[in-house]
C-alpha positions as CSV (number, residue, x, y, z in Angstrom):
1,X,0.0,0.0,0.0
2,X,1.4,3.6,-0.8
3,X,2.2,5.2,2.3
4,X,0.7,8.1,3.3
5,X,4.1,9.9,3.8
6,X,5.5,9.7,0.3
7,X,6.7,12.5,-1.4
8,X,4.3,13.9,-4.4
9,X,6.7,12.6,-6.9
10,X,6.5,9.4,-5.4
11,X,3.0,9.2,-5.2
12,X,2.4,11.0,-9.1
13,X,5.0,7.7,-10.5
14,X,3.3,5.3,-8.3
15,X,-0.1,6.4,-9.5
16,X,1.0,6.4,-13.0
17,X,2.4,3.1,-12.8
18,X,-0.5,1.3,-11.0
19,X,-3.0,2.9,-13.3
20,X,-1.4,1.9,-16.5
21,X,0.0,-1.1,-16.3
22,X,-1.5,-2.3,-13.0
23,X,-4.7,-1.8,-12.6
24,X,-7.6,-3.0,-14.4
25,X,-10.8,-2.8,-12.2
26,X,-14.1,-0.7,-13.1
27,X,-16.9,0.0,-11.7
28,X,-20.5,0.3,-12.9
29,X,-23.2,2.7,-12.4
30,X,-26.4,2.2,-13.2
31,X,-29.1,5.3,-13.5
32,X,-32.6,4.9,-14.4
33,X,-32.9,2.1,-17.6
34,X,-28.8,3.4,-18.5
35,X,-25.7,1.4,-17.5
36,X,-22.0,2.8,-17.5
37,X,-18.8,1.4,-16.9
38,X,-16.5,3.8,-15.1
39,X,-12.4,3.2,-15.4
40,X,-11.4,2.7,-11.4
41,X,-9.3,4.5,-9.3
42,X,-6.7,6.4,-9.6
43,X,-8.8,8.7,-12.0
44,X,-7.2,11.0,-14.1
45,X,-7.5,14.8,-13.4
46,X,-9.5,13.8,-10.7
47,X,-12.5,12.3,-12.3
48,X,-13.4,8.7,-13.9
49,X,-12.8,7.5,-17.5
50,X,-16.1,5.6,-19.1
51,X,-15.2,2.5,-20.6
52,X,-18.2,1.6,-22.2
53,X,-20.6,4.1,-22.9
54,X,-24.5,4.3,-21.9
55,X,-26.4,1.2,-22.0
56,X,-30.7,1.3,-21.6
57,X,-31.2,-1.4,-19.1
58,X,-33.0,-2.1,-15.8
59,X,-30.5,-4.0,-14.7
60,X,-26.7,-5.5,-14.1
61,X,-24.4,-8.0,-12.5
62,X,-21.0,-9.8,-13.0
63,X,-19.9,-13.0,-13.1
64,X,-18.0,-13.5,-9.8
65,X,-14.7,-13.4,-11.2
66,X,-15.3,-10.1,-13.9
67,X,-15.3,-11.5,-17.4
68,X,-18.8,-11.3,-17.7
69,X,-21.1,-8.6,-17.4
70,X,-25.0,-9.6,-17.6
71,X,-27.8,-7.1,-18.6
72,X,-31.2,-7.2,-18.3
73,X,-33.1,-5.1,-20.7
74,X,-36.6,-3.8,-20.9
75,X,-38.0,-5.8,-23.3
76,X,-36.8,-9.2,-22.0
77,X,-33.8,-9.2,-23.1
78,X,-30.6,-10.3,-21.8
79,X,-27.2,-9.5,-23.1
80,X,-23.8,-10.5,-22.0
81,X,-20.6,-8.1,-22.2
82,X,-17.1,-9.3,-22.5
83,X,-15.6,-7.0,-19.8
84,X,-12.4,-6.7,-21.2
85,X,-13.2,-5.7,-24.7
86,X,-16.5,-4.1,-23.4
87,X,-18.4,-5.6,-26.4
88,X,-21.7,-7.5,-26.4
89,X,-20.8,-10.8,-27.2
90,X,-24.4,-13.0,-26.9
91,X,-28.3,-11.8,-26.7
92,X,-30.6,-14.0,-24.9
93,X,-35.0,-13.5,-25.4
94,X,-36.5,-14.7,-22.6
95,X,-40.3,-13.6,-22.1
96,X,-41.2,-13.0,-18.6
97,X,-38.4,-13.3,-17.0
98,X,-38.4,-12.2,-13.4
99,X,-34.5,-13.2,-12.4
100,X,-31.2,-13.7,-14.3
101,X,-27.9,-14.7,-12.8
102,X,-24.5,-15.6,-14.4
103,X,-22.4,-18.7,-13.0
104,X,-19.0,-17.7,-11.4
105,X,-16.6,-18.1,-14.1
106,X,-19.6,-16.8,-16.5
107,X,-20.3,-20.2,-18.8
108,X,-23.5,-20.3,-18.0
109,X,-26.7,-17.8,-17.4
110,X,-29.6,-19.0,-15.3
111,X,-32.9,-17.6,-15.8
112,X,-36.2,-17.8,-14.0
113,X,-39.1,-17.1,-16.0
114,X,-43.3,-16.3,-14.5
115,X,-44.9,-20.1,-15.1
116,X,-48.0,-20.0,-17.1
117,X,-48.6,-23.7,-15.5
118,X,-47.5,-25.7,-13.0
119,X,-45.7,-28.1,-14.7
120,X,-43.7,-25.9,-17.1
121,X,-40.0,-26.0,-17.1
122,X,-39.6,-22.2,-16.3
123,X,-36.0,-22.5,-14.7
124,X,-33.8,-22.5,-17.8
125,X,-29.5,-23.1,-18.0
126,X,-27.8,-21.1,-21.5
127,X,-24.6,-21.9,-22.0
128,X,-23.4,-18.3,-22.7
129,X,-20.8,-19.3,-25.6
130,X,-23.3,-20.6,-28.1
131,X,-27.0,-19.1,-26.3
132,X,-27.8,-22.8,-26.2
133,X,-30.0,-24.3,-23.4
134,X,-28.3,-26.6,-21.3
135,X,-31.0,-27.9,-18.7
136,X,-34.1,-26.9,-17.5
137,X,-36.8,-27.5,-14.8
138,X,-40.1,-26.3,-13.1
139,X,-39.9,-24.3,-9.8
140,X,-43.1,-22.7,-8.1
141,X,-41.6,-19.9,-6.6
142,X,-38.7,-17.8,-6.5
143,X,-37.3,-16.9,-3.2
144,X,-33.8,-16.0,-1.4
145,X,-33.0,-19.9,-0.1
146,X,-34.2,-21.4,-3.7
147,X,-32.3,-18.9,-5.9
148,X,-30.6,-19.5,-7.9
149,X,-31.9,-22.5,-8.0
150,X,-28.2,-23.8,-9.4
151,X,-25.4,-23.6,-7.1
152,X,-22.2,-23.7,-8.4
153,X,-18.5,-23.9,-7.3
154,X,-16.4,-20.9,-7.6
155,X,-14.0,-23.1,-10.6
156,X,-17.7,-24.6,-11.7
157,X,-16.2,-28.1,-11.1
158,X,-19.8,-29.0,-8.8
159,X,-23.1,-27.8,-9.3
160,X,-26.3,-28.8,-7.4
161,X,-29.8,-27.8,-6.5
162,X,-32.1,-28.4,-3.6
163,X,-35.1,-30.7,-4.3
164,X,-37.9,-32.2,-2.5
165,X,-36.1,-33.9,0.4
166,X,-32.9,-34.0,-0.9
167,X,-29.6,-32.4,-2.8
168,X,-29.0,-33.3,-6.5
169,X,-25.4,-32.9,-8.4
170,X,-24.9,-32.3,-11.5
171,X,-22.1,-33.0,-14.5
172,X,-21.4,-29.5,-15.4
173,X,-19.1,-30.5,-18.3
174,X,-22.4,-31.9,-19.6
175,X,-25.2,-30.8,-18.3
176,X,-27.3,-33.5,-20.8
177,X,-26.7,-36.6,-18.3
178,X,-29.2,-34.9,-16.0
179,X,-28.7,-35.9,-12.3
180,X,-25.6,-37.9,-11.8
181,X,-25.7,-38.0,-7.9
182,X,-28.4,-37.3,-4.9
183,X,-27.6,-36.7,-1.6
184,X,-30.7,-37.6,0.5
185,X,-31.8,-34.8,3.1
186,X,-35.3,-35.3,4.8
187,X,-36.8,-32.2,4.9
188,X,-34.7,-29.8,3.6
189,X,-35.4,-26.5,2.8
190,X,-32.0,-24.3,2.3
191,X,-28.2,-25.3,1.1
192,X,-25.6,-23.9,0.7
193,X,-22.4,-25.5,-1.6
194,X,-18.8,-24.4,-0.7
195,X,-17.2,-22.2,-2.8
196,X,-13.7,-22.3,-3.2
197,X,-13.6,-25.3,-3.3
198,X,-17.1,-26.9,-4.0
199,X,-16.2,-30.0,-1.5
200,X,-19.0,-29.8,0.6
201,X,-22.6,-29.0,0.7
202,X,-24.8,-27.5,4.3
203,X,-27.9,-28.2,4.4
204,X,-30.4,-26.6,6.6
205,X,-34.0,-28.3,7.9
206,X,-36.1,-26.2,9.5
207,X,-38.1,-27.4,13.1
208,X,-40.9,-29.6,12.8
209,X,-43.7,-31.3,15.1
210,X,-41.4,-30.7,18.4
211,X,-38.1,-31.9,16.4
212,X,-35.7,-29.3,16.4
213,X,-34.2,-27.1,13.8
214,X,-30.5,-28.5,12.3
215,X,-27.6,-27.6,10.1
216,X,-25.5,-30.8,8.6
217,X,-22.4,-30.6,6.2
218,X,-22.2,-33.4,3.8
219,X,-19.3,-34.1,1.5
220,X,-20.3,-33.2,-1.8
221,X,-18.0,-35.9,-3.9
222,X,-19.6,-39.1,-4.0
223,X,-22.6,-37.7,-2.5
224,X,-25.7,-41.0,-2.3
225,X,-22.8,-42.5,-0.2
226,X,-21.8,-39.1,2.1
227,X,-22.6,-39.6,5.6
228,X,-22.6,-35.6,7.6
229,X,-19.3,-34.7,9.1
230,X,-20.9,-32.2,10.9
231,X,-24.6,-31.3,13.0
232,X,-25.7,-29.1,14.7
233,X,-29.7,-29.2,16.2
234,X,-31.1,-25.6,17.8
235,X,-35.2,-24.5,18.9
236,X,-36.6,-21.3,17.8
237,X,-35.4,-20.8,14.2
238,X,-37.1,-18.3,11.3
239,X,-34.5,-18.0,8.8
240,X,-30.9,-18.6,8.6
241,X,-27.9,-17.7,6.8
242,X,-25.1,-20.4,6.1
243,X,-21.6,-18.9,5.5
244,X,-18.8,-21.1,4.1
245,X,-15.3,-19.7,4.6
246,X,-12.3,-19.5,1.8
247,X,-11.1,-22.9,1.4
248,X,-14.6,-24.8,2.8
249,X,-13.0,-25.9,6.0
250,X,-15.7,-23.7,8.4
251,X,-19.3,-22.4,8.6
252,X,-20.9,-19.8,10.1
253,X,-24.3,-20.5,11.4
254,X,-27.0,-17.0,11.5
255,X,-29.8,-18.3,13.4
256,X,-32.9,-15.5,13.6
257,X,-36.0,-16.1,15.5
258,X,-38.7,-13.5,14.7
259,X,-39.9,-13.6,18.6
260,X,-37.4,-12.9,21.3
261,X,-39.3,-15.1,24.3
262,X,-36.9,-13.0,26.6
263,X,-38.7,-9.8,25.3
264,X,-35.5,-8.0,25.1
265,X,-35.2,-7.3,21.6
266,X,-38.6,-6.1,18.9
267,X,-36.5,-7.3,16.4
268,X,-36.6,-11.2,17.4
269,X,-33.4,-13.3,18.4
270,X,-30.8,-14.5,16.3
271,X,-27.8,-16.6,17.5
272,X,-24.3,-17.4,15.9
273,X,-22.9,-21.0,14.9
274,X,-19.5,-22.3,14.0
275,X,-19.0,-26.0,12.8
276,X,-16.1,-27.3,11.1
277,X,-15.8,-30.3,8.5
278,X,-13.3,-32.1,10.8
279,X,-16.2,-32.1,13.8
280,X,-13.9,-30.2,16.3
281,X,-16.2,-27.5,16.8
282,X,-20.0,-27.5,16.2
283,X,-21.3,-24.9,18.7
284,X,-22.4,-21.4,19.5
285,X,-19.7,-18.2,19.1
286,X,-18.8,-17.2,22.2
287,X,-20.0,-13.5,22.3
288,X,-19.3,-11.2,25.5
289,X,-22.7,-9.0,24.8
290,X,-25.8,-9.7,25.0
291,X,-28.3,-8.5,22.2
292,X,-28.9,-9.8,18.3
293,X,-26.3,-10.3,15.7
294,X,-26.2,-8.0,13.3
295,X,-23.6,-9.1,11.0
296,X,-20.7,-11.9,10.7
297,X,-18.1,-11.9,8.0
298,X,-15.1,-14.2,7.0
299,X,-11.6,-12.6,5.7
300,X,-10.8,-13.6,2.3
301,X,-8.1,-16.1,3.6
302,X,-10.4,-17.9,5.5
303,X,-8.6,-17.8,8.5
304,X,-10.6,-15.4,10.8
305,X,-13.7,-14.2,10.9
306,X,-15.6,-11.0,12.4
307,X,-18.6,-10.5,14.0
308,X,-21.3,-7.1,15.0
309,X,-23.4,-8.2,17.9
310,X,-25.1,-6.4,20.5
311,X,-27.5,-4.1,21.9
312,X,-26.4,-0.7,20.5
313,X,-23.9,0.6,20.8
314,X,-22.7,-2.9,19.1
315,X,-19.1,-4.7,20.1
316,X,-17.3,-6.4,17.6
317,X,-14.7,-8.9,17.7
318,X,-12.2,-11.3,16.0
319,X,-12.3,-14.4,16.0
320,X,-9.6,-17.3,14.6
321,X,-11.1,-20.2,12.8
322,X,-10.9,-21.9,16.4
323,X,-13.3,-19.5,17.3
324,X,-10.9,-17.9,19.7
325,X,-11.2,-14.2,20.0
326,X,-8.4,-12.6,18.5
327,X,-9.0,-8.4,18.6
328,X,-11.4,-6.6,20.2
329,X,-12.6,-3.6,17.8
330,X,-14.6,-1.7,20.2
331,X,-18.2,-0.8,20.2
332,X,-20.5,1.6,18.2
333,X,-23.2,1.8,15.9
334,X,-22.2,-0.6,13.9
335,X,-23.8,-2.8,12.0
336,X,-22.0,-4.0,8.8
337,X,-18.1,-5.3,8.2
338,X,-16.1,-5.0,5.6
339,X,-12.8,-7.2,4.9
340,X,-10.2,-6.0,2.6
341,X,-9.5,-8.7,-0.1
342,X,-5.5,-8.4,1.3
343,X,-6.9,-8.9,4.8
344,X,-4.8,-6.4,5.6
345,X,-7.7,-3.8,6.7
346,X,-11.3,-4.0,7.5
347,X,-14.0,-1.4,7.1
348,X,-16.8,-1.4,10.2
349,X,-19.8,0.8,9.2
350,X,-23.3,1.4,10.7
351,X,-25.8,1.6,7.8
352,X,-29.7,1.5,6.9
353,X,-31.2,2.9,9.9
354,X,-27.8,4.0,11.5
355,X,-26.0,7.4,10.9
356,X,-23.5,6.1,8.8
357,X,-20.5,6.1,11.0
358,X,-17.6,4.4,9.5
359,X,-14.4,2.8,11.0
360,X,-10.8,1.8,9.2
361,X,-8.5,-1.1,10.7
362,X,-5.3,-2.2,9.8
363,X,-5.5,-5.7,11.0
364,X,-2.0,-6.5,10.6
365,X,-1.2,-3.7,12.6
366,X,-3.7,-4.2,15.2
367,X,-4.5,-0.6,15.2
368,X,-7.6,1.8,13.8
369,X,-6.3,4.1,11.0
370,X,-9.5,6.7,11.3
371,X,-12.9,7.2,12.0
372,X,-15.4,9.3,9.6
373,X,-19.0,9.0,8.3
374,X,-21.1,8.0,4.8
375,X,-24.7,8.9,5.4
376,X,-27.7,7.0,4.3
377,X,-25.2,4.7,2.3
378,X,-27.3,1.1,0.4
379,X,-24.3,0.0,-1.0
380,X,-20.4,-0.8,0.8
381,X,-17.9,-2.5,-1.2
382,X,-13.8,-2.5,-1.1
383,X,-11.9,-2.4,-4.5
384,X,-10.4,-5.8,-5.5
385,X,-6.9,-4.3,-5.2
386,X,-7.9,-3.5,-1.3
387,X,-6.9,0.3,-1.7
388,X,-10.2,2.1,-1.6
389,X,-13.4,1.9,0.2
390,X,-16.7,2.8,-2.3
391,X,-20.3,3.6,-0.3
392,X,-22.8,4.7,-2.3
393,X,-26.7,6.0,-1.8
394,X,-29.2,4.9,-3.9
395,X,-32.6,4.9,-4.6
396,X,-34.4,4.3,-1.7
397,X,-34.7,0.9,-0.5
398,X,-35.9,-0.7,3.1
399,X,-33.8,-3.9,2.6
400,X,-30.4,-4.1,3.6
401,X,-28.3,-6.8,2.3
402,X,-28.5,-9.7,4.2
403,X,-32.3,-9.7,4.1
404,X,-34.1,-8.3,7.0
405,X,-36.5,-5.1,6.7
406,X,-35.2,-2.1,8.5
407,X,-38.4,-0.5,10.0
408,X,-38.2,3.0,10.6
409,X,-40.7,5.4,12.4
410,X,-43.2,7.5,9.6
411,X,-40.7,10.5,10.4
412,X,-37.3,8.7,9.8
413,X,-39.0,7.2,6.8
414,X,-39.7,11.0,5.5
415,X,-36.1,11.9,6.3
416,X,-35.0,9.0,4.7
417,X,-37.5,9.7,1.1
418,X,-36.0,13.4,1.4
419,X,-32.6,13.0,1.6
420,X,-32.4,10.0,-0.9
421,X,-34.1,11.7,-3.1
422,X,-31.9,14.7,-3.3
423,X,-28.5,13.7,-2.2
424,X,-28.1,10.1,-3.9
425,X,-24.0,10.1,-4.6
426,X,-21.0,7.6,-4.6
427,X,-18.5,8.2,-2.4
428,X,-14.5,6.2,-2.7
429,X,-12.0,6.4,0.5
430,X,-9.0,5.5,0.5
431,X,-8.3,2.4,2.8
432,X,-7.1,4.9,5.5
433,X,-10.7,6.8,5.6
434,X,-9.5,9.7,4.1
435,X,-12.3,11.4,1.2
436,X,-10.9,10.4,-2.7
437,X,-13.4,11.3,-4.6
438,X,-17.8,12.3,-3.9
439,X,-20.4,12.5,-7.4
440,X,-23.8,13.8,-7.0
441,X,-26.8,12.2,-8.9
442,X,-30.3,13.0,-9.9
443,X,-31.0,9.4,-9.9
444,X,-28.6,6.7,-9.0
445,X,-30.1,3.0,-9.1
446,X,-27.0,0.6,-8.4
447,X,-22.7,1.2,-8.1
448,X,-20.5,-2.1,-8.0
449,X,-17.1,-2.5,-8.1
450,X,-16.1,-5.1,-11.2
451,X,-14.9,-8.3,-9.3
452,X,-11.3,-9.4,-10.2
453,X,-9.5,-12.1,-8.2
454,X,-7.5,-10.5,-5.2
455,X,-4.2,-12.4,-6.2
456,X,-4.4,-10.2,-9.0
457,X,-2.7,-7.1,-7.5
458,X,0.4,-7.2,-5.5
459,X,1.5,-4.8,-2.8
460,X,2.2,-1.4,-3.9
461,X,4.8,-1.2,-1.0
462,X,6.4,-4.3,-3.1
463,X,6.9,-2.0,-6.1
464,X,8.3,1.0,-4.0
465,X,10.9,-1.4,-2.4
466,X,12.0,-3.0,-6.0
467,X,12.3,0.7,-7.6
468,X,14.5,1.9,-4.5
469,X,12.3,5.2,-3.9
470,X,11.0,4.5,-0.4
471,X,13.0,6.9,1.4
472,X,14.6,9.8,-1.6
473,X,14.0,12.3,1.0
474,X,16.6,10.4,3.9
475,X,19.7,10.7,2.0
476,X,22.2,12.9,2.8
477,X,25.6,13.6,0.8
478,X,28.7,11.0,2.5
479,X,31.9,13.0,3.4
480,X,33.1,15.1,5.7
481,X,34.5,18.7,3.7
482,X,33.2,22.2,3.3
483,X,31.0,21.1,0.5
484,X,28.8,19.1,2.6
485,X,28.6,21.6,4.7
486,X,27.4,24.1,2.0
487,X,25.3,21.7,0.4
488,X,24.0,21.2,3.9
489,X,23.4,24.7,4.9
490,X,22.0,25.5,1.3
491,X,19.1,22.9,1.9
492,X,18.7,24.7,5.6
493,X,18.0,27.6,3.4
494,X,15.9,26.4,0.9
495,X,13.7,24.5,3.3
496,X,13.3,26.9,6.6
497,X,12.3,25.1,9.6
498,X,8.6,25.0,10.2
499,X,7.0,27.9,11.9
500,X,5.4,27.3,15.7
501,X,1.9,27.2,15.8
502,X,-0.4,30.4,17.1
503,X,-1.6,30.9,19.9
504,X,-4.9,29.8,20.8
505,X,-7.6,32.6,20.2
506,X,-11.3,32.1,21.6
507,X,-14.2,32.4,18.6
508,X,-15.6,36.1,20.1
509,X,-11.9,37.0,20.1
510,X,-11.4,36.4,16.5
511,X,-15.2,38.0,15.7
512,X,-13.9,40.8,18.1
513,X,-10.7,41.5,16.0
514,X,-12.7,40.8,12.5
515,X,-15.5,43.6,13.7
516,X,-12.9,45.9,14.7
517,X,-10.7,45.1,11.3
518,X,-13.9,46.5,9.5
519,X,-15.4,49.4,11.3
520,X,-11.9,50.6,12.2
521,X,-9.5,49.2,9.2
522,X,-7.1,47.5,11.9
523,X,-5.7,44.4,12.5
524,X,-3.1,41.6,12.5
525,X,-3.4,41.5,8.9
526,X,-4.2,45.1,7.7
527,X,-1.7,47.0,5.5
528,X,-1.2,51.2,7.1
529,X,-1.9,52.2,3.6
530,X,-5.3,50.4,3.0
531,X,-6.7,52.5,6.1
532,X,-9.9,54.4,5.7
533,X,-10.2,58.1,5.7
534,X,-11.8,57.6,8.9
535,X,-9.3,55.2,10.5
536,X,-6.6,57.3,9.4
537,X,-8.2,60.4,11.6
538,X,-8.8,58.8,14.2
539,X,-5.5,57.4,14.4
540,X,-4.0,61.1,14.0
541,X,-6.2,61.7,17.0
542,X,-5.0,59.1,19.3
543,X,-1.4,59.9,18.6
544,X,-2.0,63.4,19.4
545,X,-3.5,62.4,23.0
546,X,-0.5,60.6,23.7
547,X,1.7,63.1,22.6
548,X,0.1,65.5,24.7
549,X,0.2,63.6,27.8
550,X,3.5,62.6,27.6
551,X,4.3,66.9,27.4
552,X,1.9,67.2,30.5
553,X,3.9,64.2,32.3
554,X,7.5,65.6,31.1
555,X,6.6,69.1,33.0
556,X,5.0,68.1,36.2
């Protein structure tokens, strides 16, 4: 990361060289039925490139790792983008469709379109290369625990889909042999497949007749034969997230209960899970304060994780993937975190109904960087290369991102109209919380970084070490002589030491001096020769006094 104590020259080759030859993330903004792709940070001149120019749509999304950009037209149409020659490269028409989603690496899109009867096959796979369809199937209803209804695999290597009492794998280098596995599940009603990799599967089944709720983790490979590695059983369950961490080894468990029997909380109850594929740990986080939990988040390595929780003002805490606590951040009102893709630094943020107060840490360093604010922000996202820090406020919306409805008071929901209406804007920090750059909108619908993979981009501190400019401004000329010692005392008096700060002056002091300044045309800063007629009198005057009593003292 470029240090904030570089010299300008440092930071103006650094810039250079990270934007030309470095960098290669974009980000897309979306204002009503118009799409543009911005060039990312650093801008030059101070303001954003466009990439690709205004596209009508009512809507946008990447592929997971950015070669793909999806968009979903008016008239049922979706297009794909090649993101890095910016051109359309395949045009889907799908009639009614109500929800579009690319796979990770962007082979495939997945579309769900309004049934006309029960039985039709309204979820359709399109292989993306050749618009052909793939596979298909009927699903009543579209919801956020059945879509999409095809999970894959970050590497698209597995792909399943929840059924009617159990999990069914597919062959996704050929889609045409149908189901090739099913992993039986009683009851099911929500999975969730690893990512990176795709080697297990959770699978959540909700409480029934007196049985309680549980969460099992299945191998996915071999999957009619899988017995769970993992279980864990818990009462009073609404909904629940399931959480897989970088290199499938741990889940996090969101348990929320709309009713809080305790009556401590309007909002319900929610509790916090952590199980492991190796069975060593399959039980509850081990949170110092009481209250719901508002959010939980793993690091990109996979290694730690971080959790909100609390009755406001919210703690947070780290925790290693023994579920040992490893930092304590503090308490606020928080609500949302936000890892860097380094790991390095972490963003914690209270949004939706909070005022936006915003947090930097430098993990490594165990220490917070600074503390500002991005009001009424939807949208929170870090760069892929980990140096800046976008928020942005959109159109109004009473859903945050992971699901629940923020209810706000008939005044607060005024406010809220008001000021999204007039001040929606995207806002980019830098990864120390200082401003970078603010843009004001009539109407602003969506802003997303473009994904890239975080291996991508290397440490700028790497690049400042291998170019031997870290510390220009630390060398001194070697040998004793008299030339050092002019060269020395000619950089004394080029660079003069810095002056000492003023003195402290109260507000009615300074409005004191500033009235008398004007009326009078006196003052610190006032020039003898930009007096007023007046001021120049009345000065004549007073000198006269004085002169005249210093006569009368001199002859007494």
């Amino acid at each position: 990361m470029a240090s904030t104590d570089q010299s300008p020259a440092l930071e103006i080759l650094v810039s250079f060289y990270y934007y030309y030859y470095y960098y290669f993330a974009s980000i897309t903004v979306r204002t009503p039925e118009e799409l543009s792709i911005w060039t990312g940070p650093p801008f030059a001149n101070g303001q954003p490139g466009v990439k690709l120019e205004k596209v009508s749509c009512v809507n946008a999304k990447f592929s997971d790792d950015g070669s793909r950009l999806m968009v979903t037209k008016s008239n049922s149409v979706i297009s794909i983008y090649d993101c890095k020659s910016a051109k359309e490269i395949r045009s889907f028409e799908v009639p009614n469709v109500t929800s579009a989603i690319l796979s990770p690496c962007g082979t495939f899109l997945q579309t769900f379109q309004k049934p006309s009867t029960p039985q039709e096959k309204n979820v359709m796979l399109w292989k993306t290369e050749n618009g052909d369809p793939v596979y298909q199937h009927s699903q009543k209803n579209l919801t956020k625990t059945t879509w999409p209804a095809i999970q894959f695999s970050s590497n698209e290597a597995t792909a399943c889909r929840m059924a009617t009492n159990e999990v069914q794998f597919f062959d996704t280098r050929d889609f045409s042999k149908g189901i090739i596995d099913r992993l039986r599940v009683p009851g099911v009603s929500a999975i969730e497949l690893s990512s990176a990799p795709g080697s297990h599967v959770a699978a959540y089944v909700p409480e029934s007749k007196g049985i309680p709720a549980c969460v099992q983790i299945f191998p996915s490979g071999n999957a009619s034969q899988s017995q769970a590695v993992a279980r864990r059983s818990f009462f009073r369950c609404s909904t629940t997230q399931l959480k897989w961490n970088h290199g499938s080894t741990g889940l996090l468990v969101l348990v929320q209960s709309d009713v809080d029997k305790t009556n401590q909380s309007y909002y319900g109850e929610s509790k916090l899970f952590y199980l492991t594929i190796d069975g060593k740990h399959e039980g509850l986080v081990p949170l110092s304060k009481e209250g719901p939990v508002h959010d939980a988040q793993w690091s990109y390595s996979g290694l730690e994780f971080a959790v909100v929780y609390g009755f406001m003002p919210a703690k947070a805490t780290l925790f290693d993937k023994k579920c040992n606590p490893l930092l304590e951040l503090g308490t606020g009102p928080y609500n949302t975190i936000r890892w860097n893709p380094k790991g390095k630094f972490l963003c914690l943020a209270g949004f939706g109904n909070l005022p936006g107060d915003m947090v930097f840490w430098d993990y490594a360093d165990k220490k917070q960087l600074a503390a500002t604010k991005a009001e009424w922000s939807v949208t929170s996202e870090w760069s892929p290369d980990g140096r800046y820090f976008m928020t942005a406020t959109t159109a109004p919306r009473l859903q945050v991102d992971n699901g629940y409805v923020i209810y706000l008071t008939k005044k607060t929901f005024l406010t809220y109209l008001i000021f999204s209406l007039f001040f929606l804007r995207i806002k980019i920090f830098h990864y120390n919380g200082s401003l970078y750059f603010k843009k004001m909108f009539d109407k602003l619908f969506q802003a997303d970084w473009k994904p890239e993979p975080a291996d991508k981009f290397g440490d700028i501190t790497e690049l400042i070490k291998s170019l031997n400019l870290g510390k220009v401004e630390d060398k001194k000329p070697s040998g004793p002589g008299p030339k050092s010692s002019q060269a020395s005392n000619k950089l004394s008096s080029t660079n003069p030491p810095a002056q000492k700060p003023a003195a402290y002056r109260p507000p009615h002091a300074k409005n004191a001096a500033a009235v008398q300044a004007e009326l009078l045309g006196i003052g610190e800063s006032s020039p003898a020769g930009s007096m007023s007629k007046n001021a120049l009198r009345n000065k004549k005057k007073r000198e006269k006094q004085k002169e005249k009593k210093a006569a009368s003292d001199a002859s007494s």
